[in-house]
C-alpha positions as CSV (number, residue, x, y, z in Angstrom):
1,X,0.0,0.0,0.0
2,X,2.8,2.1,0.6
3,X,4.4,1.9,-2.4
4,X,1.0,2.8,-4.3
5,X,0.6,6.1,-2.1
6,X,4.5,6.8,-3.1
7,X,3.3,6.4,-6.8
8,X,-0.1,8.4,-7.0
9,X,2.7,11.5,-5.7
10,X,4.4,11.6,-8.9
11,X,1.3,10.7,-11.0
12,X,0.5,13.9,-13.5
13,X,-2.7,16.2,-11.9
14,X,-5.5,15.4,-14.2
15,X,-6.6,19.0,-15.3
16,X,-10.3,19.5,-16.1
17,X,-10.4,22.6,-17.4
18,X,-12.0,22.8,-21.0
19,X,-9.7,23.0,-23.8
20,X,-10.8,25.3,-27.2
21,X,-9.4,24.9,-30.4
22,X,-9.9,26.6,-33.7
23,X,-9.2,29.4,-36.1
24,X,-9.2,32.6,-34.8
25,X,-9.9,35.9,-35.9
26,X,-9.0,39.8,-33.8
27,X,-11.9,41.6,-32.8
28,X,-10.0,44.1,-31.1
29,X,-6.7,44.1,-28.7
30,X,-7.8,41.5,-26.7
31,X,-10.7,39.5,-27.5
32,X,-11.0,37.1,-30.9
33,X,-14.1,35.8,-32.8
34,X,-13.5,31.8,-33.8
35,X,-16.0,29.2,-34.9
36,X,-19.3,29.6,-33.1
37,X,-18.1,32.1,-29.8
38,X,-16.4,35.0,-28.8
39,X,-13.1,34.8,-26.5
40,X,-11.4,37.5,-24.2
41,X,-7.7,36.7,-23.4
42,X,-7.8,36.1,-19.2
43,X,-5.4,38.5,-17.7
44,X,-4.9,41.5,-19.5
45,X,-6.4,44.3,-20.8
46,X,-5.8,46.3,-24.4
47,X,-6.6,49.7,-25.3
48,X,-10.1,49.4,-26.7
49,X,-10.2,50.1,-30.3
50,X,-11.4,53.3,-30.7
51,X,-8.8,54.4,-28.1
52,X,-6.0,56.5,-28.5
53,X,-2.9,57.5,-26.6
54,X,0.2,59.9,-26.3
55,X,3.3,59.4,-27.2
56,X,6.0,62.3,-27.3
57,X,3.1,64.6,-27.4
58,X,1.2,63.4,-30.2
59,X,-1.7,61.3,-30.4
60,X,-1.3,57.7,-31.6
61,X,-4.3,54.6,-32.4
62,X,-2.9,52.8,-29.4
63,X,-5.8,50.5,-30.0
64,X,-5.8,50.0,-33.4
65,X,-1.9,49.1,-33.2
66,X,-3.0,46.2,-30.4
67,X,-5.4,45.1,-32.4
68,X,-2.8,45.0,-35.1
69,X,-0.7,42.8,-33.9
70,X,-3.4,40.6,-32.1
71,X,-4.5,40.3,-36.1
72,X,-0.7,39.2,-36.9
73,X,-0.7,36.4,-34.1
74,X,-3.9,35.0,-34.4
75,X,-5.5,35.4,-38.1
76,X,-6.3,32.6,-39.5
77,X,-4.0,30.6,-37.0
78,X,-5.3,27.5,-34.9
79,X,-5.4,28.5,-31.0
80,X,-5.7,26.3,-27.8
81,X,-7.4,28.1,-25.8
82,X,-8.0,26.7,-21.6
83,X,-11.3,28.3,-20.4
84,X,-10.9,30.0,-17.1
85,X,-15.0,31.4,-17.4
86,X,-17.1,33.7,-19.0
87,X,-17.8,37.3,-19.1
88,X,-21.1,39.1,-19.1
89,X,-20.8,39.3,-22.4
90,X,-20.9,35.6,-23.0
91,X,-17.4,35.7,-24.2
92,X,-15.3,32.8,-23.2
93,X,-12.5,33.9,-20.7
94,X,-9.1,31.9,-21.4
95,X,-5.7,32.0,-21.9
96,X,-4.5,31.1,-25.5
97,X,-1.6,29.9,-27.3
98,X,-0.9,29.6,-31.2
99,X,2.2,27.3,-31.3
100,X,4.2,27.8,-28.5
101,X,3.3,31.5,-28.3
102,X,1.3,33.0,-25.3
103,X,-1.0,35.1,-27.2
104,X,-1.9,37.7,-23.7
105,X,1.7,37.5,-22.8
106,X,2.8,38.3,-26.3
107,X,0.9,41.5,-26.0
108,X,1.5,42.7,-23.2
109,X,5.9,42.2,-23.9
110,X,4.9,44.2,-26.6
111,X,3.2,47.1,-24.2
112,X,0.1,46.8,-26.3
113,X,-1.5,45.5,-23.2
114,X,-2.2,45.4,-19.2
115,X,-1.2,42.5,-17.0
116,X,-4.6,42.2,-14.4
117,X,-3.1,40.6,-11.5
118,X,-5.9,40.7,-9.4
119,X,-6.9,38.3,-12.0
120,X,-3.9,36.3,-12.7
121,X,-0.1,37.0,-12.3
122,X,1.0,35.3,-15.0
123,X,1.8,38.4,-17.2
124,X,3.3,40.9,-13.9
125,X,6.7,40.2,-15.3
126,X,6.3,40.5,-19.0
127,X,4.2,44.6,-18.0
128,X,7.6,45.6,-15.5
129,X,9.8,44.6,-18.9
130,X,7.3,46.6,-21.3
131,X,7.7,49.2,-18.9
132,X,11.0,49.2,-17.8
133,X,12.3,49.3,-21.5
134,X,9.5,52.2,-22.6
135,X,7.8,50.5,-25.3
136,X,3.9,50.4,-26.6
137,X,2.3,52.4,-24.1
138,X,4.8,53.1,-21.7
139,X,6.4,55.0,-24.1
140,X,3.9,57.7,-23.2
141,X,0.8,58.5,-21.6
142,X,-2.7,56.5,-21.8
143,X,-6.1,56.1,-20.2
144,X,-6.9,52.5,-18.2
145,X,-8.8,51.1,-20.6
146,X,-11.5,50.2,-18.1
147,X,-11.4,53.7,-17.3
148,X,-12.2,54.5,-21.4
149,X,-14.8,51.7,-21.6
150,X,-16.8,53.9,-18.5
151,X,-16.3,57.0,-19.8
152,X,-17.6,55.3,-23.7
153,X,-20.4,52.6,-23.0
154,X,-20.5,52.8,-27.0
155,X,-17.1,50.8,-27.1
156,X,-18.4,48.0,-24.6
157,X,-18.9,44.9,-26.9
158,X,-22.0,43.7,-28.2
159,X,-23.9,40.8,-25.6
160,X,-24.5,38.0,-27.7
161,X,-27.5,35.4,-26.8
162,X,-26.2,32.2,-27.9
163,X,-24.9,30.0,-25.4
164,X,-21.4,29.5,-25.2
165,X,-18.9,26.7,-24.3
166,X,-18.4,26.5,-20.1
167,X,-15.7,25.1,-18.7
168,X,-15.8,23.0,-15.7
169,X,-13.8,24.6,-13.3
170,X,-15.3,27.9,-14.1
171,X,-16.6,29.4,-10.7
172,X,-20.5,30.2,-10.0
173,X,-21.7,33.2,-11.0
174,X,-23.0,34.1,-7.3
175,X,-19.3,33.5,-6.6
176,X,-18.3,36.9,-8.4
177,X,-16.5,39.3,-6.5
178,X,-15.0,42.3,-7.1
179,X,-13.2,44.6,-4.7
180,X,-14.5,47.7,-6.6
181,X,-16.0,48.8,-9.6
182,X,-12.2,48.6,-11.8
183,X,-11.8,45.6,-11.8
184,X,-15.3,45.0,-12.4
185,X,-15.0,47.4,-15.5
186,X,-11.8,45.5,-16.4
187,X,-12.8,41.9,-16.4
188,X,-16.2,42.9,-18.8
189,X,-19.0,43.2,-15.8
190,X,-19.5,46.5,-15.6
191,X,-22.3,48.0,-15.2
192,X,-24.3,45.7,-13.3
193,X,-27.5,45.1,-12.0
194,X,-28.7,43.5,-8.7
195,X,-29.1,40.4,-9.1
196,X,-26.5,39.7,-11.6
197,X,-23.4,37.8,-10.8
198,X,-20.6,40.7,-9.2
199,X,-23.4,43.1,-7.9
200,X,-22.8,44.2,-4.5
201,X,-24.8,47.2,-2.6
202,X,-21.6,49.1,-1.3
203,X,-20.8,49.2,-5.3
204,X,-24.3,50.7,-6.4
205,X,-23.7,54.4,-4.4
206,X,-26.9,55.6,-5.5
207,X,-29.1,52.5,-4.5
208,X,-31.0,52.5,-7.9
209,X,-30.0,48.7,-8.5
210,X,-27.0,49.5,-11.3
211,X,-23.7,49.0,-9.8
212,X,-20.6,50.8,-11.4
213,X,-22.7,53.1,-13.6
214,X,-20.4,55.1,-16.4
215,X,-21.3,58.1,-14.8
216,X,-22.8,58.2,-11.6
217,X,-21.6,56.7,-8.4
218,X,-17.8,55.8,-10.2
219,X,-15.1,54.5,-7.9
């Protein structure tokens, strides 16, 4: 028996989380359209495409340029992508690779997007390099793109209804949390209403049932 036990410790961890695979195609600097649903890259965040930045004082399509180059990784490529959950916008959440390449992580080396480590701290170290060496954004100022998507509920993406792919490990919706209406705005969820998964009455200021409104009661 106590050779078995010594065994099953070096046995592999069987993962359940829900592989995708397919052809992909850039919707904007960090979310991609393939066969049949909508996926947002877990982790990070990309100027939305309508926004712009500065960079030695002139204006520059920050998000057009991530979009760019999410169009250069990922068209017409196959991805793996591992489900981590969904966002309110039925988009599948997960991190994705074409090849060897770490799609998110690829981005954000390239300072095209923002590590979200109060989502995942797999891409900390790839932002401090983008940063450190001055490229993408860092090269000059920009708007959170959480903070652009509040300010321009036109550029939030379109909710589809079809149902999409969920993965097994992905947490209950009445499990949603969010420390404050950022990270909310940054993982898709914003605005919300009570009742749906995330809302919390100490993130709706106004008490009219809409937490993290675009305008009224931001935090």
């Amino acid at each position: 028996m106590r050779w078995l036990l010594s065994l099953l410790l070096f046995l592999p961890a069987v993962s359940h989380a829900q592989v995708l695979t397919g052809q992909g195609k850039a919707v904007d600097g960090d979310s991609m359209a393939m066969t049949g649903f909508d996926v947002r890259l877990a982790g990070i965040d990309a100027p939305e495409a309508l926004q712009t930045c500065l960079r030695e004082g002139e204006v520059w399509a920050c998000g057009q340029e991530a979009k760019a180059m999410l169009s250069a990784l990922v068209d017409g490529k196959i991805l793996s992508c591992h489900q981590r959950g969904s966002d309110k916008y039925n988009r599948v959440v997960a991190s994705c690779k074409v090849g060897r390449t770490d799609v998110a992580e690829a981005l954000v080396r390239a300072g095209l997007a923002l590590a979200l480590p109060q989502f995942s701290d797999e891409y900390v170290f790839a932002e401090a390099q983008a940063k450190s060496q001055g490229v993408g954004i860092w090269a000059g100022e920009f708007m959170q793109p959480a903070d652009f998507r509040a300010a321009n509920p036109s550029s939030a993406p379109t909710i589809r209804t079809e149902r999409q792919p969920q993965a097994t490990t992905a947490q209950a919706s009445n499990s949603v949390y969010f420390r404050g209406c950022r990270e909310a705005r940054a993982a898709g969820y914003a605005p919300m209403y009570r009742g749906e998964p995330g809302y919390r009455p100490r993130l709706d200021g106004d008490n009219d049932g809409i937490a993290c409104e675009p305008y009224r009661g931001r935090r």
